[in-house]
C-alpha positions as CSV (number, residue, x, y, z in Angstrom):
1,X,12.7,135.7,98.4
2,X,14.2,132.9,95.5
3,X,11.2,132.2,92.7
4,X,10.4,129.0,94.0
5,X,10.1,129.4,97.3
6,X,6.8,130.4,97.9
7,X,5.5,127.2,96.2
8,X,5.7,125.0,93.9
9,X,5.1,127.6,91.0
10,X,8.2,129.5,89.4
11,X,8.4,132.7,89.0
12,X,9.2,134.3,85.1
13,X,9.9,137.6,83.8
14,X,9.1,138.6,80.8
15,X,10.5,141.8,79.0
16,X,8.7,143.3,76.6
17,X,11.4,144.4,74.2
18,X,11.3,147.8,71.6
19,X,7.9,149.1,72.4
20,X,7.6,150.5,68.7
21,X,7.2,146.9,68.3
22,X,5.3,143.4,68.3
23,X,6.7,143.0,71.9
24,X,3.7,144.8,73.6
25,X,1.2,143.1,71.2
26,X,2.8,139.5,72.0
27,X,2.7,140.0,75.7
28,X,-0.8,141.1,75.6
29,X,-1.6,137.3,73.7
30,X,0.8,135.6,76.4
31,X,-1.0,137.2,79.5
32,X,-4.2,135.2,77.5
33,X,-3.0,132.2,77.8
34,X,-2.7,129.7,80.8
35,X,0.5,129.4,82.2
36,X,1.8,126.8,84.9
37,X,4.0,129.3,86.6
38,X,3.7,133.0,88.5
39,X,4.3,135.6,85.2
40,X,5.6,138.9,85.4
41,X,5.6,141.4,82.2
42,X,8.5,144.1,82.6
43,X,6.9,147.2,80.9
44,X,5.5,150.0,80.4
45,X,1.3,149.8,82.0
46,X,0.4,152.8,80.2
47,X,1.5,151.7,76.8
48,X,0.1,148.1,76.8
49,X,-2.9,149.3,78.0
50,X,-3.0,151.6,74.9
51,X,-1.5,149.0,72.8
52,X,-4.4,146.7,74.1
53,X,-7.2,149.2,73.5
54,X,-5.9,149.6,69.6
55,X,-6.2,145.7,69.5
56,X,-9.3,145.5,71.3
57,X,-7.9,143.2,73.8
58,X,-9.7,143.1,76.8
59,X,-7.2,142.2,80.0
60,X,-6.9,143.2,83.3
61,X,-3.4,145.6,84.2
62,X,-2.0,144.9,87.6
63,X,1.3,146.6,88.3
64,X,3.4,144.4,91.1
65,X,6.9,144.0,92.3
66,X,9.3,140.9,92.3
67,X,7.9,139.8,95.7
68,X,4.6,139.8,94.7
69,X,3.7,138.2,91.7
70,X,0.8,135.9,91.8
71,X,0.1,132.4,90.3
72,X,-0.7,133.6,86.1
73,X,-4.5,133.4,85.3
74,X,-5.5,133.8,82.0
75,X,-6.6,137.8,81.1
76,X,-4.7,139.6,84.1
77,X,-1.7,141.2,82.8
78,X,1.1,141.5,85.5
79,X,3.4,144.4,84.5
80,X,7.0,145.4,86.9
81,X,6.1,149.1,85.8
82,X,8.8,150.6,83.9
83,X,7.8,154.3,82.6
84,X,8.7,154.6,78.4
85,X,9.8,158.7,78.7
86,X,8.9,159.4,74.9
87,X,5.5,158.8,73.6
88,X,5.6,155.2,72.0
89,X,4.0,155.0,68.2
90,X,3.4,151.8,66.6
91,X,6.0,151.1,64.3
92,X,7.6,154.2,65.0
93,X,11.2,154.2,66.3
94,X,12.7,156.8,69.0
95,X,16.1,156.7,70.3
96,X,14.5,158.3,73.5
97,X,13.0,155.0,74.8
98,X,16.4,153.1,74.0
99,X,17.5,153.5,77.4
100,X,14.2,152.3,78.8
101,X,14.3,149.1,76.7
102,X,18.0,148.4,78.4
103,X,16.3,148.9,81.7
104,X,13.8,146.2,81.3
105,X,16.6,143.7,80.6
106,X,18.7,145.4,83.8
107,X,15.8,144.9,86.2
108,X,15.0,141.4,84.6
109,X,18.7,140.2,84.8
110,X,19.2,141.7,88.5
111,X,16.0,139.6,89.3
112,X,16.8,136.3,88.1
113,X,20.2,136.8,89.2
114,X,19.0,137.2,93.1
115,X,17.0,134.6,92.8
116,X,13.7,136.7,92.4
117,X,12.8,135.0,88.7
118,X,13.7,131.6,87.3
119,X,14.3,132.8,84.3
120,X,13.6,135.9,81.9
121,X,12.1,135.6,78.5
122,X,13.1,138.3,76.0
123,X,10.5,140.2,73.4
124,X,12.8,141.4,70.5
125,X,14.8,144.6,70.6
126,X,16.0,146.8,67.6
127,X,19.6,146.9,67.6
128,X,19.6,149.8,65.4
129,X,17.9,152.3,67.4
130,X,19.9,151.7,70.4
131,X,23.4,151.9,68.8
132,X,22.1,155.7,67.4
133,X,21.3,156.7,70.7
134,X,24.6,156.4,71.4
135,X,25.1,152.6,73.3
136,X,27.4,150.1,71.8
137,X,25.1,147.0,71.7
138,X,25.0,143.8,69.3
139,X,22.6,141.8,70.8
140,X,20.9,140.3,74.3
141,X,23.1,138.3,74.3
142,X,26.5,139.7,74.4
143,X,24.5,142.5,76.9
144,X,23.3,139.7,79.1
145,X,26.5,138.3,79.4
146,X,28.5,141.5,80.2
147,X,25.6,141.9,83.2
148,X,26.3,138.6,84.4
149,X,29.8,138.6,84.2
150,X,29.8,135.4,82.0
151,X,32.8,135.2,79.9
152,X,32.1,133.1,77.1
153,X,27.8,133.0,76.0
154,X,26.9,131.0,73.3
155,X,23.5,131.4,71.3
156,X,21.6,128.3,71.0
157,X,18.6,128.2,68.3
158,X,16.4,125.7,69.2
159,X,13.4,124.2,66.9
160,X,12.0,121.2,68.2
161,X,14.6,118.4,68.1
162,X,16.9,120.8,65.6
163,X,19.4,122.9,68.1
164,X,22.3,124.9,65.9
165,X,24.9,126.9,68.2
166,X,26.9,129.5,66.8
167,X,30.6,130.2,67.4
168,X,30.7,133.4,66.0
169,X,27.6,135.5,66.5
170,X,26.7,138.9,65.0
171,X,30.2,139.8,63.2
172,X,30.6,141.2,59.3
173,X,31.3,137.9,57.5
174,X,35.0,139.7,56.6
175,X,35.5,139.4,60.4
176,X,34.4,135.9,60.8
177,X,37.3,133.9,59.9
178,X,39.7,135.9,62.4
179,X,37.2,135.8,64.8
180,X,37.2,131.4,65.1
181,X,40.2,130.3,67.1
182,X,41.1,127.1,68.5
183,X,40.8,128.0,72.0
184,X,37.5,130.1,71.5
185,X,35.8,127.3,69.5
186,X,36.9,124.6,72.2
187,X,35.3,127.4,74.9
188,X,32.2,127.2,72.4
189,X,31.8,123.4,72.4
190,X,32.4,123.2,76.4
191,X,29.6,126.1,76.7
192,X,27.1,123.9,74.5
193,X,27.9,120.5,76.1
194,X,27.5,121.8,79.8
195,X,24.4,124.0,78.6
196,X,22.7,120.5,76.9
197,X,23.2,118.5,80.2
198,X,21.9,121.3,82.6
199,X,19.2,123.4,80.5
200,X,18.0,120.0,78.1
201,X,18.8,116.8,80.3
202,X,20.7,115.1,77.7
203,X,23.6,112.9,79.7
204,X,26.0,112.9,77.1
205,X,25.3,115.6,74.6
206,X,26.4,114.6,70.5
207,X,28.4,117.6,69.0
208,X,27.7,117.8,65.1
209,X,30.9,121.0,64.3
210,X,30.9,122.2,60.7
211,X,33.4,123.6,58.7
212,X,33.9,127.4,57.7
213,X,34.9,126.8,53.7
214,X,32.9,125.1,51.4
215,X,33.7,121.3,51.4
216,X,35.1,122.1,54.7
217,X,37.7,123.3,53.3
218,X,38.2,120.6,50.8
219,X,41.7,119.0,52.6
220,X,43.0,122.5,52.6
221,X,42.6,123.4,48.6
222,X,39.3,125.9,49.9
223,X,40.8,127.2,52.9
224,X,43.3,125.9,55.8
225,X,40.9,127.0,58.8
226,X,39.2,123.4,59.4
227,X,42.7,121.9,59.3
228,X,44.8,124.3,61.6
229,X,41.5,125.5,63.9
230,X,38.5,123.7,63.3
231,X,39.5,120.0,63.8
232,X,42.3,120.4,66.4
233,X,39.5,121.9,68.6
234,X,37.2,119.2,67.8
235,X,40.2,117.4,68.8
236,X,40.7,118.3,72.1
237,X,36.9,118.4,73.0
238,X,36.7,114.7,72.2
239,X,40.3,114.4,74.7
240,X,38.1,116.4,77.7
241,X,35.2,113.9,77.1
242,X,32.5,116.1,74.4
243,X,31.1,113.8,72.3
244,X,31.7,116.2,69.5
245,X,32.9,115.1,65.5
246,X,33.4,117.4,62.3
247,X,34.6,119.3,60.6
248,X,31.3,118.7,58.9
249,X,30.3,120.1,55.2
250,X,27.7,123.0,56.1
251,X,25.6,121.5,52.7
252,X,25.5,118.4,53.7
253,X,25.2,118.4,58.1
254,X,21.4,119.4,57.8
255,X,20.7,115.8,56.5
256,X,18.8,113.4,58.3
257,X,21.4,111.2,57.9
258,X,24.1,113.2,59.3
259,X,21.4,115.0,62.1
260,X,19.6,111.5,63.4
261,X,23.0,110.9,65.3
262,X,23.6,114.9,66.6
263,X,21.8,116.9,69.3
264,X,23.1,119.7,68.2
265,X,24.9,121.1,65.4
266,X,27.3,124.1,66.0
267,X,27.6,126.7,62.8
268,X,30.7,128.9,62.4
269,X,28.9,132.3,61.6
270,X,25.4,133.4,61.9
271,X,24.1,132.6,58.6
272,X,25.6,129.5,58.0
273,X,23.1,127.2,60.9
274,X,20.4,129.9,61.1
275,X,18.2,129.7,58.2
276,X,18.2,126.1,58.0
277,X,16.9,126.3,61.4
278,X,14.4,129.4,60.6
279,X,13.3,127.6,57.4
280,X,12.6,124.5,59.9
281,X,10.7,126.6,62.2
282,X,10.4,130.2,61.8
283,X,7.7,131.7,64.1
284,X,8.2,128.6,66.8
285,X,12.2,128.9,66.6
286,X,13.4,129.8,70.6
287,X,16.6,131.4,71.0
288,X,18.7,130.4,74.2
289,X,21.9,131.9,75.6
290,X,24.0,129.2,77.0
291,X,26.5,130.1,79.1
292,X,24.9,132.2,81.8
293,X,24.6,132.0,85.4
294,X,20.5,132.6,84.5
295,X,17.7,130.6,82.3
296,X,17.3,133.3,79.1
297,X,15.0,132.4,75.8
298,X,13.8,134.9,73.2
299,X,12.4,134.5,69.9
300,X,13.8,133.8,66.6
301,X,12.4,137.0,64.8
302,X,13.0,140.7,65.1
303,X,10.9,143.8,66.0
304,X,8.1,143.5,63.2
305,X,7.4,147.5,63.2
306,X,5.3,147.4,60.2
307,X,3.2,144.7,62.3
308,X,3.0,146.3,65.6
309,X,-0.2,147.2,66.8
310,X,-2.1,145.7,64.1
311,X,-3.3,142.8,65.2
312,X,-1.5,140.5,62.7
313,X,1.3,139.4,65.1
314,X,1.9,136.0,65.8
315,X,2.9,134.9,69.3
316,X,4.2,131.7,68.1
317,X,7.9,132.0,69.0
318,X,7.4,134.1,72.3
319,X,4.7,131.5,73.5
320,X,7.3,128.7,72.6
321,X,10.6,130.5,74.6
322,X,8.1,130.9,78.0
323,X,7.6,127.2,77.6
324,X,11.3,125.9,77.1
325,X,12.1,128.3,79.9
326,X,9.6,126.3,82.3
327,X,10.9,123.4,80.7
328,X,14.3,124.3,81.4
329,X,13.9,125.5,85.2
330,X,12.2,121.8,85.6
331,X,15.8,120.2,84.8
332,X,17.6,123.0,86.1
């Protein structure tokens, strides 16, 4: 049955990540909360109701399927029962529950992609461990999009009116230059402009593209890439109707100046747009993959082991990526 069908409430999935983690802990302070939608936690019952005891939190466990999730009221827990097969320990890796953490995100992007979720909010995962037990993976969001058979995702970091896209996502920095090409930046920029109308109701989204040298390449004496890639992409957006402009100097684009006139900025390589954004609004950041058939969010932080199951976690960013998912399924 599609989420919204029942009523007017939508239906969201939320995994609940590495389970060594802060996930567990952060879906235990969600399921606190009020919440204007039906709320499902994809999980493990027996480990956040351990995870729960160790934090004294006091919430009610009921395990239910896609078709019946009710309407969210603040202390019952709604967990899709996934079994963890190796005894989880707070803070406390094991490649044995790597392929249980995958599952989560299977069953979640299977339901939102039937119509049985809205949308799916993601709890962090550790990279790391999953790669030793022996799966190639760099990220939700290049696993998402292989699920859903989307052929170009773009990650969209989003802190309140501050939005920075990335072209290249989790590369070495050696591989970044190779990796930006004319056509794939052009993909990037169509990706981010659709993703703005549909997922932030902007009507004619403002592109802010910076460069990939210093100076943007200072007129080719720093580097020919924003001359022979950057700017005939920018080029060719603005033909097909993008409001986009750049190649922009990364030192100088975070500006109020430059930013009052830009919905969103787009950032060659991971840590070119990021911290700016995380120094913005680190712990209330939202991550969003653009470019899928489905809503997705996530935080902006990682798995926090040394944190996990100690009571010092803060919700912020997980709280802030269920809201711009119900935001986003409003305009959607």
């Amino acid at each position: 049955m599609p989420a919204d069908s029942k009523d007017a409430l939508k239906t969201l999935v939320v995994t609940s990540g590495e389970p060594a983690g802060i996930g567990p802990d952060l879906c235990l302070m969600l399921a606190e909360r009020e919440w204007p939608c039906r709320l499902a936690f994809a999980a493990d019952p027996e480990l956040l109701a351990a995870r729960a005891a160790d934090l004294g939190r006091k919430l009610e466990l009921r395990t239910v399927t896609p078709a019946t999730v009710q309407p969210h009221a603040p202390g019952i827990l709604q967990v899709l029962p996934h079994r963890a097969p190796v005894a989880v320990v707070a803070g406390r890796l094991d490649t044995g529950n790597s392929g249980y953490v995958l599952e989560l995100l299977n069953v979640a992007t299977a339901g939102c992609m039937d119509g049985s979720f809205a949308a799916m909010v993601t709890a962090p995962v550790q990279k790391s461990v999953i790669i030793e037990s022996g799966v190639p993976f760099s990220g939700h969001t290049e696993y998402l999009a292989a699920l859903t058979g989307a052929a170009h995702p773009v990650m969209l970091l989003v802190s309140g009116k501050l939005r920075v896209a990335l072209a290249t996502t989790h590369l070495p920095l050696r591989a970044v230059p190779d990796a930006i090409t004319e056509a794939g930046l052009l993909e990037t920029l169509g990706v981010l402009a659709q993703g703005l109308r549909e997922r932030f109701g902007l009507v004619r989204p403002r592109i802010l593209v910076l460069g990939l040298n210093p100076h943007a390449g200072e007129s080719g004496h720093l580097g020919r890439e924003e001359l022979d890639v950057i700017a005939p992409a920018i080029a060719r957006a603005v033909a097909s109707g993008i409001a986009a402009r750049g190649p922009m100097p990364a030192d100088t684009a975070f500006t109020p100046r430059q930013l009052t006139d830009a919905d969103a900025v787009v950032a060659m390589y991971h840590d070119q747009g990021l911290p700016v954004l995380k120094y913005a609004g680190f712990g209330h950041a939202v991550n969003v993959t653009l470019g899928l058939p489905i809503i997705r969010t996530s935080v902006d932080h990682g798995t926090a082991l040394d944190l996990a199951g100690t009571g010092r976690a803060d919700a912020g960013s997980l709280a802030a990526a269920l809201e711009l998912a119900l935001a986003c399924t409003r305009i959607g």
